[in-house]
C-alpha positions in Angstrom: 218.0 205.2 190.1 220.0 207.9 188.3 220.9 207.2 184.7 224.7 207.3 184.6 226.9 209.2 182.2 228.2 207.5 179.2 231.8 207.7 181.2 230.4 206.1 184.3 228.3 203.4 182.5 231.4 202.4 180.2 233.6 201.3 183.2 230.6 199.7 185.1 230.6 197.2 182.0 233.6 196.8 182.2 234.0 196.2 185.9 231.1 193.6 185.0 232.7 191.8 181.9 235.9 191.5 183.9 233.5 189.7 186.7 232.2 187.5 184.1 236.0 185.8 183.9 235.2 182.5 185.9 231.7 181.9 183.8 233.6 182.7 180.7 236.5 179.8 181.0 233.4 177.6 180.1 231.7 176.7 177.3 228.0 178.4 176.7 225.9 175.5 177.1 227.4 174.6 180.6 225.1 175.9 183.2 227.4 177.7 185.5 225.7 178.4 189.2 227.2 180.6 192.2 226.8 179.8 195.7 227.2 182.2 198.6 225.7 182.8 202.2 224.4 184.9 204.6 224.3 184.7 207.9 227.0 182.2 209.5 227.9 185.4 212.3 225.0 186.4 213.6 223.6 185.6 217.5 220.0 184.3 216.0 218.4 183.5 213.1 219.2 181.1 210.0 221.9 180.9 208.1 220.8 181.0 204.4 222.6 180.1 200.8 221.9 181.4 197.2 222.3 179.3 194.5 221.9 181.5 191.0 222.6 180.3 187.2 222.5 183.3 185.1 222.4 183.7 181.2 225.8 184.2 179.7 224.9 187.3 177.9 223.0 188.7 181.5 223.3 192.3 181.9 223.5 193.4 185.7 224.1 196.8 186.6 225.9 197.3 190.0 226.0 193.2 190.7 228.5 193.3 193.4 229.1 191.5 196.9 225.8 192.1 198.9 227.9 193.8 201.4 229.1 196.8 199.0 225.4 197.5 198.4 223.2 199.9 200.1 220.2 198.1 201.0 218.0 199.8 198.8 220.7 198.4 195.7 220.0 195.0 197.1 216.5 194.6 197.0 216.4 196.3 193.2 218.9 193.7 192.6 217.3 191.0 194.2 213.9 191.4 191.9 216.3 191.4 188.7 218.1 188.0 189.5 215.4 186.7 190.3 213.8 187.8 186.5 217.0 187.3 184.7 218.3 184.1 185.7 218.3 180.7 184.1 217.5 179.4 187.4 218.0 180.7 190.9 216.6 179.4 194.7 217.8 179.2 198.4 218.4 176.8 201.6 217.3 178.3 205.2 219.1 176.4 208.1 217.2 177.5 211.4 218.9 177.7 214.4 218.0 174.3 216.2 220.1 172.7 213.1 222.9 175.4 213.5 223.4 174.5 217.5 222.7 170.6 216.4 225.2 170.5 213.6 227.8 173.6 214.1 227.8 176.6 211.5 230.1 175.3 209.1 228.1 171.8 208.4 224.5 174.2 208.4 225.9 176.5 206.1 227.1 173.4 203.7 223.6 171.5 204.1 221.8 175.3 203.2 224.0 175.6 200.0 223.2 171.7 199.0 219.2 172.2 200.0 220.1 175.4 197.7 221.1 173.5 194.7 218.6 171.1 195.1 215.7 173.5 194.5 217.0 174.6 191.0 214.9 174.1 188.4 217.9 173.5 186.3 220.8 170.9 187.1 223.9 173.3 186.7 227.3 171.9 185.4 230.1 173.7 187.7 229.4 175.4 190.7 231.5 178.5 191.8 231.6 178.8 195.9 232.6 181.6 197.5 235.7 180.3 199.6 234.3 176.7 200.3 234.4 172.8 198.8 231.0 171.8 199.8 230.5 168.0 201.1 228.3 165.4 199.3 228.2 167.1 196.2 229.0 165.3 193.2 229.0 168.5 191.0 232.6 169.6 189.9 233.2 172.9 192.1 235.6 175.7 192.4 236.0 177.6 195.7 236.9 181.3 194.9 238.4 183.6 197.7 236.2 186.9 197.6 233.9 185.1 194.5 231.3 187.6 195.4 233.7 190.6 194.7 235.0 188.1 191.6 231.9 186.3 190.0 228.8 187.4 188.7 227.3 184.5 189.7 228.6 184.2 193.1 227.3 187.9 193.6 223.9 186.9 192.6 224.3 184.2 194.8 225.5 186.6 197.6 222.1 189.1 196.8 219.8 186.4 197.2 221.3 184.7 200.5 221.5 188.2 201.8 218.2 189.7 201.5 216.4 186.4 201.8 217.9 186.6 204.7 217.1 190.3 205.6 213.4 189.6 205.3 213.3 186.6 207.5 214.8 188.5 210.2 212.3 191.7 210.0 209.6 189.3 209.8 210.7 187.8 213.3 211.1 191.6 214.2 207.5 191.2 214.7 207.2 188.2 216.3 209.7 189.0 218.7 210.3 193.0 219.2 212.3 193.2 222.0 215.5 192.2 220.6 215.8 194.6 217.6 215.9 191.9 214.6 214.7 194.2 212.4 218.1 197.1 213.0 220.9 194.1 213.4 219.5 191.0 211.8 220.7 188.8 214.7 224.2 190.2 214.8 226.4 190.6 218.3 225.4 194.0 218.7 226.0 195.5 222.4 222.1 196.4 222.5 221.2 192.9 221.1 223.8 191.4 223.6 222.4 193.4 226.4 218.8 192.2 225.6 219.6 188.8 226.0 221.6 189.3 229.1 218.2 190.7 230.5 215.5 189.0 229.4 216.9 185.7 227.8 216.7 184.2 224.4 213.5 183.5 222.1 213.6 180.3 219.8 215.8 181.7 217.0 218.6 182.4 218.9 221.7 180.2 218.9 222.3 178.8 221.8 225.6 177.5 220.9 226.6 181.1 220.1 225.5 182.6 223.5 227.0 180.2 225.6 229.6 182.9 226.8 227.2 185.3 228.4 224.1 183.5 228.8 223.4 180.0 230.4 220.2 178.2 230.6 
């Protein structure tokens, strides 16, 4: 990556410091951990959450909602989370459980399977947008958190190209349907696909309903 100008480097600390608000209302030794998803829109494939504790004093260049990063940003970033943080891990939700359960219980069950593979029992979890069920943990649901939290962003990173992966790996499996360019998504040429030759096993049933019937 380019090195950036003294200017340019000054105000991306600061963007991060001001980032860092949420983490910093709490005490050092608290073990503050963001939680974020990927994947709740998409036709096929899981839905996945990030669950990432970072160091208080973590530097992160560019940290930032998954979605504002180019993809090559995101997978830098996703090797440094994984080597900064206190403790970071995610929950994959297939899509059997999605059609069984609905999307917004999968995503919640993703994000507590998420938590439970810490190494480290965190203190406070920061959600991007959601309460999540059946946790005991104290919580704080953040509108935008991944544009607002360090640790929700890291959270986001994680989900996201965990995610990513999965869906170029079943790329392979299953070429027909594009995985690799849309990740599952309601594309018209993914949407067409199925219209032609049906779905494979990680698509959705629930969410094709409307233009494909068994």
């Amino acid at each position: 990556m380019r090195k950036l100008t003294e200017e340019k480097l000054q105000a991306e600390l600061l963007r991060l410091e001001a980032m860092k608000e949420y983490e910093n209302a709490y005490e050092d030794h608290v073990l503050v951990c963001g939680i974020d998803e990927a994947g709740r829109g998409p036709l096929a494939g899981p839905v996945v959450a990030g669950a990432v504790i970072l160091p208080r004093n973590c530097q992160i260049l560019y940290l930032n909602d998954s979605k504002k990063l180019t993809e090559k940003r995101r997978e830098a970033l996703f090797e440094e989370v994984q080597e900064k943080a206190v403790a970071c891990a995610v929950g994959v939700i297939g899509a059997d459980r999605v059609d069984e359960i609905n999307i917004l219980q999968a995503t919640y069950e993703a994000m507590r399977q998420a938590i439970s593979k810490l190494g480290s029992v965190p203190d406070v979890l920061l959600n991007d947008a959601v309460t999540i069920p059946e946790v005991t943990i104290s919580q704080m649901s953040i509108i935008k958190g991944d544009a607002k939290s360090v640790s929700i962003a890291a959270a986001s990173i994680m989900a996201k190209v965990t995610r990513d992966h999965m869906m170029q790996e079943y790329d392979v499996l299953f070429p027909e349907y594009g995985f690799a360019k849309h990740k599952g998504y309601g594309t018209k040429a993914h949407i067409e696909v199925i219209k032609e030759i049906g779905p494979c096993p990680i698509h959705r049933r629930s969410f094709i309903k409307n233009f494909w019937s068994e």
